[in-house]
C-alpha positions in Angstrom: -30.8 -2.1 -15.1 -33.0 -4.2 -16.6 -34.8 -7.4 -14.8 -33.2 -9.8 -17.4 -30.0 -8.2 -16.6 -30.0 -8.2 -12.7 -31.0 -11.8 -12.5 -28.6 -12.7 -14.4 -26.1 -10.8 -12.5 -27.3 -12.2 -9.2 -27.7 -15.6 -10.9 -27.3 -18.6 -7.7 -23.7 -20.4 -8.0 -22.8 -22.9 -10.8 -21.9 -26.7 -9.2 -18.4 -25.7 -9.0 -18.8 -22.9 -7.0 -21.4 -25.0 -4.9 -19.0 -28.0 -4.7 -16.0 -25.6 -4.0 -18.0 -24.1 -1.0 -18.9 -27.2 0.0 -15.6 -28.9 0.5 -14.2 -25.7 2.1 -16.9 -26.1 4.7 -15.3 -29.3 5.9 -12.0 -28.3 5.6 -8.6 -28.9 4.3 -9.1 -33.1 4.3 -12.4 -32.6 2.6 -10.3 -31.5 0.0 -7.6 -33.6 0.0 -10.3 -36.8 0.0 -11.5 -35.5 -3.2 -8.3 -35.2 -5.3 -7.1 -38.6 -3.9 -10.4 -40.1 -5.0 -10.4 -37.9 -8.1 -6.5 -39.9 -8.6 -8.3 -43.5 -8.1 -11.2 -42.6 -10.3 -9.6 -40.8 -12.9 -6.6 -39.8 -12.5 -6.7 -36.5 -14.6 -9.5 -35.4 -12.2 -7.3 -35.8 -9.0 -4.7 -34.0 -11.1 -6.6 -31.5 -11.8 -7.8 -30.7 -8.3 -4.2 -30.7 -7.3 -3.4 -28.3 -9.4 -6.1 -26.2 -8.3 -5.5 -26.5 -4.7 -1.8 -25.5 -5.5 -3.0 -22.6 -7.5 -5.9 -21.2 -4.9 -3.4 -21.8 -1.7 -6.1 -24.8 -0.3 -2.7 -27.1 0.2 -0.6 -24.8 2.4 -2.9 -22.6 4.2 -3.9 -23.3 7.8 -7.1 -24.5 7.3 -10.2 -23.8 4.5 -12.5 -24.1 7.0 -11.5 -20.7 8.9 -11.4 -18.8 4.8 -14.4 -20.2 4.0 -16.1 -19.1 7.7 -14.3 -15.2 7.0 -15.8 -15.2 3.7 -19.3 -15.7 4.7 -20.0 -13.4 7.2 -17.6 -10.8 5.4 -15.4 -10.0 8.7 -12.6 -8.4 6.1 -13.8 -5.4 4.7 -11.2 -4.5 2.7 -11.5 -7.7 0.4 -15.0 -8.2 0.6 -16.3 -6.9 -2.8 -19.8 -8.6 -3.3 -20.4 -5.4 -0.5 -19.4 -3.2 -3.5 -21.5 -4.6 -6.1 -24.5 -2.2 -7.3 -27.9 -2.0 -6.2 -29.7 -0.7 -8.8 -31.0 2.3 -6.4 -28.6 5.4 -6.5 -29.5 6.4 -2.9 -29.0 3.3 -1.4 -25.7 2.9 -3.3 -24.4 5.9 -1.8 -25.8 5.4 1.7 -23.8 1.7 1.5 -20.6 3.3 -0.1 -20.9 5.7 2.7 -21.0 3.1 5.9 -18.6 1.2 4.2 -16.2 4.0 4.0 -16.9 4.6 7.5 -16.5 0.7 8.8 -12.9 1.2 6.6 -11.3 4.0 8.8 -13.0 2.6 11.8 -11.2 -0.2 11.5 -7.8 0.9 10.5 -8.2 3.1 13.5 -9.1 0.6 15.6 -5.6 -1.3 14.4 -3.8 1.7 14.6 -4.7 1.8 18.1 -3.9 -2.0 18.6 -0.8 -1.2 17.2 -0.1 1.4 19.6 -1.0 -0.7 22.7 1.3 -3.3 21.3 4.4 -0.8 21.1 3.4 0.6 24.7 3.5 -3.1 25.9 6.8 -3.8 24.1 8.5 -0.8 25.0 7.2 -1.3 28.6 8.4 -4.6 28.8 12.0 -3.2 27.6 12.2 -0.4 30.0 11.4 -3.3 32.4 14.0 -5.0 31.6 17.0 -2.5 31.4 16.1 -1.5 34.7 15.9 -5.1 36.0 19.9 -5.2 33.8 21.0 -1.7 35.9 20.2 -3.7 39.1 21.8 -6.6 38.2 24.6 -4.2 37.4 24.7 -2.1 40.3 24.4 -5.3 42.6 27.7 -6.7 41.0 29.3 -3.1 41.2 28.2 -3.0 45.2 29.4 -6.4 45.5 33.0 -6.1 44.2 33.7 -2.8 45.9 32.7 -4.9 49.5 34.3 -8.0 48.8 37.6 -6.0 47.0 37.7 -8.7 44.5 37.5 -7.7 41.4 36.1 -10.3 38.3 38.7 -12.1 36.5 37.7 -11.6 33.2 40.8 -13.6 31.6 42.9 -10.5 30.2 44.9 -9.5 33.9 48.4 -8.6 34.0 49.7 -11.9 34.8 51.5 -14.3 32.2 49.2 -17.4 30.8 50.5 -20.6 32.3 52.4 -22.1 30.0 51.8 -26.1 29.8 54.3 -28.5 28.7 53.1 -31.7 26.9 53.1 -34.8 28.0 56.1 -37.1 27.3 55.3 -40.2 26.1 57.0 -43.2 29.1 
């Protein structure tokens, strides 16, 4: 790779891309500011930047401020593709490629593992509760055979009352 070629490639961010950033850094009313004043200005403009917050999912996402904090310290490996991008130097390429592989199946261990714990809690929690249900059970059962009573539950042998309706004096 030539020197022509890799400073172009590694070339700092245009203004959009420095304006975008920007605004993402203070958040979702940073953004909302600009299209409104973008409407008052020039209307296309504030258009235009409603269209784009549409299109990028600024508008209904919970906040830019939190994307724009994952993006820079590169938390998600998975999406983080500047971490892909070549070196130059073959050795160090592979070295990265490498860790990066590793970090990958450390981490979907590690959520496999969260995923585990969660299914222990939840079935814990379950087994928790049936057996808190078979006492409540058993307690009713005990109940009823002492007392001799057994729960009405609205289908005995006996006849509905029948009710007459009211005559009119």
């Amino acid at each position: 790779m030539t020197t022509a070629a890799y400073s172009q490639s590694h070339a700092a961010p245009g203004w959009f891309a420095r304006s975008e950033r920007w605004l993402d850094e203070r958040g979702k009313g940073a953004w909302i500011a600009a299209m409104i004043l973008g409407f008052v200005f020039f209307w296309p403009v504030g258009l235009a930047l409603l269209f784009y917050m549409i299109w990028s999912k600024r508008m209904f996402n919970g906040s830019c401020r939190h994307a724009a904090r994952r993006h820079r310290h590169g938390s998600d490996f998975k999406l983080n593709i500047h971490a892909r991008r070549s070196s130059g130097n073959t050795a160090f390429d592979a070295y990265k490629e490498e860790t990066l592989r590793r970090l990958e199946d450390e981490q979907d261990q590690f959520e496999a593992f969260l995923q585990r714990l969660r299914d222990a809690k939840d079935k814990a929690e379950f087994d928790e509760f049936m057996d808190e249900r078979a006492k409540d059970i058993a307690a009713e059962t005990a109940r009823t055979a002492t007392t001799g009573d057994e729960a009405d539950d609205g289908f005995g042998d006996e006849p509905a009352e029948q009710v007459e309706p009211r005559r009119k004096s």
